[in-house]
Each structure stands twice: as structure tokens, then as C-alpha cells.
C-alpha positions as CSV (number, residue, x, y, z in Angstrom):
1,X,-66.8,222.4,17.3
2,X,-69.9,223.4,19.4
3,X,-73.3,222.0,18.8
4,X,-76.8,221.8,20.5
5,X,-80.6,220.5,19.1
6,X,-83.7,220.5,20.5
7,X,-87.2,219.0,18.8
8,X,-91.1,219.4,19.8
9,X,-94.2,218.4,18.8
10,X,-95.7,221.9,19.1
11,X,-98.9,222.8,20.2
12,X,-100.7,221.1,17.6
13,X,-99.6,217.9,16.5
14,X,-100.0,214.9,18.7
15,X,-97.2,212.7,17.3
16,X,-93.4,214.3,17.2
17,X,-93.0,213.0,13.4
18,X,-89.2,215.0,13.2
19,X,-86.4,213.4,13.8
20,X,-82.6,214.2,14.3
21,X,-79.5,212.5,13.9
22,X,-75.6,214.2,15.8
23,X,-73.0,212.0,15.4
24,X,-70.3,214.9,16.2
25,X,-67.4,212.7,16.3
26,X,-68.0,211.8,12.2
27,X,-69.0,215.6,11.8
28,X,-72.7,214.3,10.8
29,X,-75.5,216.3,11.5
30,X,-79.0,215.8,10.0
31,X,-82.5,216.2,10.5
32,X,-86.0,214.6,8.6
33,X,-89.4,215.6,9.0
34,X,-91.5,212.4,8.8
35,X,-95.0,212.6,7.2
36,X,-98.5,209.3,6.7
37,X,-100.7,208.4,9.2
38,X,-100.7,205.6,12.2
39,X,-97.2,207.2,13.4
40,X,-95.4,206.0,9.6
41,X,-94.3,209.5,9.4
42,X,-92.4,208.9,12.4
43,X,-91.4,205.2,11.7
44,X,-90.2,206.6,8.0
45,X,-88.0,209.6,9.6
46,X,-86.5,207.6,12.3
47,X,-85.7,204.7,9.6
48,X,-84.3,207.4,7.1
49,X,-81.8,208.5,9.3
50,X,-80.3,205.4,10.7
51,X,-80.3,204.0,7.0
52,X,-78.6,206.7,6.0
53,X,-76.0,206.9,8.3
54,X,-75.3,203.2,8.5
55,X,-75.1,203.4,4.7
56,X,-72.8,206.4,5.1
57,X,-70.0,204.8,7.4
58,X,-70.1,201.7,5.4
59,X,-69.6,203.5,1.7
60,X,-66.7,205.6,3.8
61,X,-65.2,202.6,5.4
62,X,-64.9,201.4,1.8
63,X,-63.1,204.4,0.8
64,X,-66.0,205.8,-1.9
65,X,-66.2,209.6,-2.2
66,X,-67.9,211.6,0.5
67,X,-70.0,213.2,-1.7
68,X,-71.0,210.5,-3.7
69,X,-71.5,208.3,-0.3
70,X,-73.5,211.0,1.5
71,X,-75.9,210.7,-1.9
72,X,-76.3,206.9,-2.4
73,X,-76.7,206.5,1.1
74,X,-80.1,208.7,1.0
75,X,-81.1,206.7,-2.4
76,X,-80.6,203.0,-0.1
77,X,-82.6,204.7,2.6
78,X,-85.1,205.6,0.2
79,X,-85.7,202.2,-1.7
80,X,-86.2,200.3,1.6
81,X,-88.4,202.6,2.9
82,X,-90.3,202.9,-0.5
83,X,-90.2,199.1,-0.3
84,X,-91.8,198.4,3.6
85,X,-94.5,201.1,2.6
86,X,-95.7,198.9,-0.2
87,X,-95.8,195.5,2.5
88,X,-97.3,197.5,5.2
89,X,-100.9,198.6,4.1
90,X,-100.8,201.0,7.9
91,X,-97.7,202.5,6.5
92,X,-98.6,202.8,2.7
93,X,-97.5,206.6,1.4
94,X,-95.2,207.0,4.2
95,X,-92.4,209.4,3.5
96,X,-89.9,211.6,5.0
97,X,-87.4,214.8,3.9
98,X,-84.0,214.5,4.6
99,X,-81.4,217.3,5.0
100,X,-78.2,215.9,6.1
101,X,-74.7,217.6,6.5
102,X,-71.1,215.9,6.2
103,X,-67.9,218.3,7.2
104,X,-65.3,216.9,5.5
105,X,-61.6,219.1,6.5
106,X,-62.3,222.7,5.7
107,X,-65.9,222.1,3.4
108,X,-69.6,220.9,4.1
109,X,-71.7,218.4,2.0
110,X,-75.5,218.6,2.1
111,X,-77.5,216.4,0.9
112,X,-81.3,217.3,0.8
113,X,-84.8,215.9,-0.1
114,X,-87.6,218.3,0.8
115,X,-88.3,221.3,2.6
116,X,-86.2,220.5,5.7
117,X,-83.4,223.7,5.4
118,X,-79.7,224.2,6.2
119,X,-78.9,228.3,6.6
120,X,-74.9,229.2,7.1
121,X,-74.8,231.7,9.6
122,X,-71.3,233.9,9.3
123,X,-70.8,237.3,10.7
124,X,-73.7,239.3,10.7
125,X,-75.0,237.4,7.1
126,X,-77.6,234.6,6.9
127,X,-77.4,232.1,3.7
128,X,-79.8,229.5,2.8
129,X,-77.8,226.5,1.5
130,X,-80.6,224.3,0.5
131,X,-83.5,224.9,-2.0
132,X,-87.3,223.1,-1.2
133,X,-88.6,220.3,-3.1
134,X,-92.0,221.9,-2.6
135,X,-94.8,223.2,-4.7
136,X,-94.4,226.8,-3.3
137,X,-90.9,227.0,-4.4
138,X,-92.1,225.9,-7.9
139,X,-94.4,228.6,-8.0
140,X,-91.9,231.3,-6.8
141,X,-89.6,229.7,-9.0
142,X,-92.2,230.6,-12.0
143,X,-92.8,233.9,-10.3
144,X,-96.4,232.4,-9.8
145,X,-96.3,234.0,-6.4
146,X,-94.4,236.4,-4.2
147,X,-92.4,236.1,-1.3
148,X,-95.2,237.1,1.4
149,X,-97.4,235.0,-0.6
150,X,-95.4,231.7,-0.1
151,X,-95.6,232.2,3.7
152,X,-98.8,231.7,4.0
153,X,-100.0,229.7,0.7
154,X,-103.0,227.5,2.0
155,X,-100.7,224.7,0.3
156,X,-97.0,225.2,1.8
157,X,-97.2,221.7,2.9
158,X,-97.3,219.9,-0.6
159,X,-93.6,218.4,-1.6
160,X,-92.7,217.5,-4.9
161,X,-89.9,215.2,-3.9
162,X,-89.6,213.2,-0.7
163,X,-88.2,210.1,0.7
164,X,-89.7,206.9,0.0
165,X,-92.4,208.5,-2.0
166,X,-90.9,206.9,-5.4
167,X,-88.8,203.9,-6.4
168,X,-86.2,206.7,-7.9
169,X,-85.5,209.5,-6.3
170,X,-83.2,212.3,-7.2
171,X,-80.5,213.9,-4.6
172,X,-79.3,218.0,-4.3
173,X,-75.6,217.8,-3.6
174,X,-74.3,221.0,-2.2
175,X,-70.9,222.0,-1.3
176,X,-69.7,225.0,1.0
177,X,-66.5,226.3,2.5
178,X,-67.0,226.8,5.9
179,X,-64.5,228.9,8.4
180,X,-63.7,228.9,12.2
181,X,-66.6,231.0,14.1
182,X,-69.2,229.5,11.1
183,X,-72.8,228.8,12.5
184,X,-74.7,225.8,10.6
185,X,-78.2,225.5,10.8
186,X,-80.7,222.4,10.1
187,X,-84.3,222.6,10.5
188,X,-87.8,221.4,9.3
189,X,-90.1,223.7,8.1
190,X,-92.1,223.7,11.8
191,X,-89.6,226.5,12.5
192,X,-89.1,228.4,9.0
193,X,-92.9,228.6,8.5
194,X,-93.1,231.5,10.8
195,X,-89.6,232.5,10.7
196,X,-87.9,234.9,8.0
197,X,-84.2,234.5,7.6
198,X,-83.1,237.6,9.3
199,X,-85.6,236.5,12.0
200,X,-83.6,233.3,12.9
201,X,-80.0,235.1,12.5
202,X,-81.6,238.0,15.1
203,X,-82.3,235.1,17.4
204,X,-79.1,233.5,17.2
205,X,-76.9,236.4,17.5
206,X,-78.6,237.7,20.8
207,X,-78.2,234.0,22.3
208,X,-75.5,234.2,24.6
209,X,-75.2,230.3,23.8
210,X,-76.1,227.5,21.6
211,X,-78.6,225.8,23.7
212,X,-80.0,229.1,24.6
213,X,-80.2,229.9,21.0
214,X,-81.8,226.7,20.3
215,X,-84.5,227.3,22.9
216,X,-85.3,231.0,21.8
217,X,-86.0,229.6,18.2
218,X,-88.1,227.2,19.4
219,X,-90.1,229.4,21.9
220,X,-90.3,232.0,19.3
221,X,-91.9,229.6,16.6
222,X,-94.3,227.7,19.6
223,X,-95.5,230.9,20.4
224,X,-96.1,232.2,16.4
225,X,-98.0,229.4,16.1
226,X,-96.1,226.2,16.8
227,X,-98.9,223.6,14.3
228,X,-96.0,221.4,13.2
229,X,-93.3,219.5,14.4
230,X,-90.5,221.5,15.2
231,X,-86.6,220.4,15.5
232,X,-83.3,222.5,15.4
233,X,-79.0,221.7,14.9
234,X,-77.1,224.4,15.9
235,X,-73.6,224.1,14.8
236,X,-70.5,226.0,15.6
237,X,-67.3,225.4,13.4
């Protein structure tokens, strides 16, 4: 297994609120885009992941389902950051997505909150594997709105489900058979607002490497525009 990441702050923001989590040696991969002012979107992403993966090892090391684990884990992460936001009035309505992956023998589990996205790149074929908690995917979901409308809807940015927004919070579980030569990739939406699919499997397919392919995808969504955070996993099964 091959791997490479690389986060920004872009040309806009002034805070890096993203953050990532490679723990290659557990087959863990995840990234969370952090959102609240006075830097809480960054204290809430950075906090989401390291709950989550200390969580993770210790539901494992107790022998509970991976699946199951991999969801609990990001429902603990959530109540204690739900929890500090209501004690800290700086860091009230802090939240954070989550999209984290778990390779467990010949499958991946994801587990998402958000509009963070993981895409399987195999052959010459992009798939998303994750759908947005978001109010633009509710509206395409109603056929409200179009495709080419939802790229540049005024209100992209609104989620309708996020980490440590709410006391309860639900969890997608997905589950994918992945093969040797298999491409995974996690990103926040700093990249996939101005890339289309076949955009980012173009960019990865002419990379000559992973790192290379890491730093063409971020150069190529700096230079569209680059006004969020941006931060990309590339993964090679």
C-alpha cells in the first residue's frame, strides 16, 4: 500500500480549519473539515480525529466489530465535542465533518458526517462512495436543482448534519470491496467545489506518482479558485 496527503489553507482563508489523520500501519485514513469562529473550527477537527481514533483502537483492542467501532467511535467524538462547545462560550457552535476510512482484509469501511468525500478510483472509472449531509444534496435529492446548479448554489456551504452540532448524531456506514491497483480518495469540499469527478480521475491518471498527483489536485483547485481549506488522501491498495 502507497499513500500521500497534502492540506492548504488556500488563498482565502486565514486559518487552515482541515485536518487529516494516516495511521497506515492500522489501514486508517481520514480527513474533517473544521468549521466556528476564534480557530474552534480547527480545535473541533483536530479533536474529532484524535477522539475518533483513540476510540477506534480501544473498541478494536476489545474485539467489537470494525464497523460498529469505526461508528461509535465518531458518535464519542461527537458528544465530547458537543459537550466542550456548550462550556466554552469562544467555541459555542463549533463543528466539524468527518469522513474516515478502515481497510479491514480485502474491504473498506467509511464512515461519514458531512460533505468531506471519499471517490474509489479503479481503472479508468471514478465512484463516489460517500453521499453529503448538505442542503444542496437535499435539493438534488428532491430534484429542486440540477447538477450545474449545485456547483455554484450561493448556499453549498450549509450542512445538515455535522459533528458536535447535536447531542445525537446519526452515522453513514459504507462498505466496499476494494482490489490490488485500487486508488482511494478522501477530501473536503475545498477541492470538489471546483472539481467534477472526471476532473479529479484526469488529474490522477496523468500523475506519474502519488505525491505528484496530490500536488496537481491541489494546484488545480488553488488556481480555480482555492476560498476554502483544501486537504487530499491518496491511497493505493
Amino acid at each position: 500500500m502507497k499513500w500521500a496527503c497534502i492540506t492548504d489553507t488556500g488563498l482565502v482563508r486565514v486559518l487552515n480549519e482541515d485536518s487529516y489523520c494516516v495511521v497506515p500501519e492500522d489501514y486508517f485514513f481520514a480527513v474533517a473539515d473544521g468549521m466556528g469562529g476564534h480557530q474552534a473550527g480547527e480545535v473541533a477537527s483536530q479533536m474529532a480525529l484524535r477522539l475518533l481514533k483513540q476510540g477506534l483502537d480501544r473498541r478494536l483492542k476489545s474485539g467489537e466489530i470494525a464497523g460498529k467501532a469505526l461508528v461509535d467511535s465518531i458518535k464519542e467524538a461527537n458528544n465530547e465535542i458537543f459537550t466542550l462547545s456548550a462550556r466554552k462560550p469562544e467555541w459555542r457552535g463549533m463543528g466539524t465533518t468527518v469522513t474516515a476510512c478502515l481497510k479491514r482484509n480485502g474491504e473498506i469501511l467509511i464512515g461519514q458526517v458531512g460533505d468531506s468525500r471519499a471517490y474509489l478510483l479503479r481503472s479508468n472509472v471514478i465512484s463516489l462512495l460517500t453521499e453529503d449531509h448538505s442542503l444542496v444534496q437535499e435539493l438534488l435529492r428532491k430534484g429542486s436543482i440540477t447538477e450545474e446548479e449545485a456547483l455554484t448554489h450561493p448556499r453549498k456551504n450549509v450542512l445538515t448534519r455535522a459533528i458536535g452540532a447535536e447531542p445525537f448524531l446519526d452515522v453513514d456506514l459504507y462498505h466496499y470491496q476494494v482490489h490490488s491497483g485500487d486508488l482511494l480518495l478522501l477530501c473536503t469540499d475545498g477541492l470538489t467545489r471546483y472539481m467534477r469527478q472526471e476532473e479529479l480521475l484526469a488529474a490522477v491518471k496523468s500523475s506519474p506518482d502519488l505525491d505528484t498527483a496530490v500536488r496537481d489536485l491541489l494546484e488545480k483547485a488553488t488556481n480555480a479558485g482555492g476560498a476554502d481549506n483544501i486537504t487530499i488522501i491518496l491511497v493505493k491498495f
